[in-house]
C-alpha positions as CSV (number, residue, x, y, z in Angstrom):
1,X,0.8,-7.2,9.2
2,X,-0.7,-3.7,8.2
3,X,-3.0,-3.5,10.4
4,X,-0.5,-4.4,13.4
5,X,1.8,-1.6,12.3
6,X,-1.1,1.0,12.1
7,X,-3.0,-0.3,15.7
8,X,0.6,0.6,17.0
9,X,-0.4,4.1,16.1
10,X,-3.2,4.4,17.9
11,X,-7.2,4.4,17.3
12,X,-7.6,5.2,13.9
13,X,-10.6,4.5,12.1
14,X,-9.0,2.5,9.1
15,X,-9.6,0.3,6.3
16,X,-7.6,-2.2,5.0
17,X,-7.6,-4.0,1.7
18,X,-5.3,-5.9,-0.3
19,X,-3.0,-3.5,-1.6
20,X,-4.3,0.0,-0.8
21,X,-4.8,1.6,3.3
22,X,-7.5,4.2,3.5
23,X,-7.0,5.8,7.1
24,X,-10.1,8.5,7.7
25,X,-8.5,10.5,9.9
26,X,-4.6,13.0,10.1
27,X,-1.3,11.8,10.7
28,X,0.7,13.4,12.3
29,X,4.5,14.0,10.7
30,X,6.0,11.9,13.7
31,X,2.6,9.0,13.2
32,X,3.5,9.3,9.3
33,X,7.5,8.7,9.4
34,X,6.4,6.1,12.1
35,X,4.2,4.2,9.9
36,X,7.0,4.6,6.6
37,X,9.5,3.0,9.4
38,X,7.1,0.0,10.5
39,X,6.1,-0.8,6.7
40,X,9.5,-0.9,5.9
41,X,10.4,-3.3,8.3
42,X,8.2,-5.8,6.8
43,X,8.8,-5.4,3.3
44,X,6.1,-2.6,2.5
45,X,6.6,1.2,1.1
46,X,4.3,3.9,1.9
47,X,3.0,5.9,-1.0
48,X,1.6,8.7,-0.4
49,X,2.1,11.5,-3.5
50,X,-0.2,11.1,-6.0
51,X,2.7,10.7,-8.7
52,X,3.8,7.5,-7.0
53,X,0.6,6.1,-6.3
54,X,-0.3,6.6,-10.1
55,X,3.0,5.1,-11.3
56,X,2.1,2.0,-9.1
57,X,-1.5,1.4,-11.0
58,X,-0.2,1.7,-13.8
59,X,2.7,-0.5,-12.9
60,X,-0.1,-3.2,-11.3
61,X,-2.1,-2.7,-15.1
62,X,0.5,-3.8,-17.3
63,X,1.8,-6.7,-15.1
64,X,-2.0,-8.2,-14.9
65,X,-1.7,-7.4,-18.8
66,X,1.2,-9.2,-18.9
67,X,-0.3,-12.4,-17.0
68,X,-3.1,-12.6,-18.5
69,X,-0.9,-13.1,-22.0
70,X,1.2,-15.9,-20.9
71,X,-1.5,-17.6,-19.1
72,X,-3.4,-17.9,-22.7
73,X,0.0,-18.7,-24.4
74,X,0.1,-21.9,-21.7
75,X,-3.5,-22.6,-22.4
């Protein structure tokens, strides 16, 4: 579904991995509210200041933490 919304871009020379886009290449403003719009419509948000992207690790961290406590509570 990422990968859709971006090829509607254009050629970009992108990866894509669970989680995290790494496109090699510029935006442009109109591309970038583009791709906010498309992500939108299928659930995703587009972080792309390094104060929300660090909020969201550590947010990703302490739920794994989380997991991995009630999974040995259940064991």
């Amino acid at each position: 579904m990422v990968r859709e919304a971006l090829s509607k871009l254009g050629p970009h020379d992108v990866l894509v991995d669970l989680g995290v886009v790494e496109i090699r290449q510029d935006l442009t403003d109109e591309q970038l509210q583009q791709l906010k719009e498309r992500l939108l419509l299928i659930g995703l948000q587009l972080l792309d200041d390094k104060r929300s992207i660090l909020i969201e690790k550590i947010r990703t961290i302490s739920l794994a933490k989380e997991r991995r406590k009630v999974h040995r509570l259940i064991l």
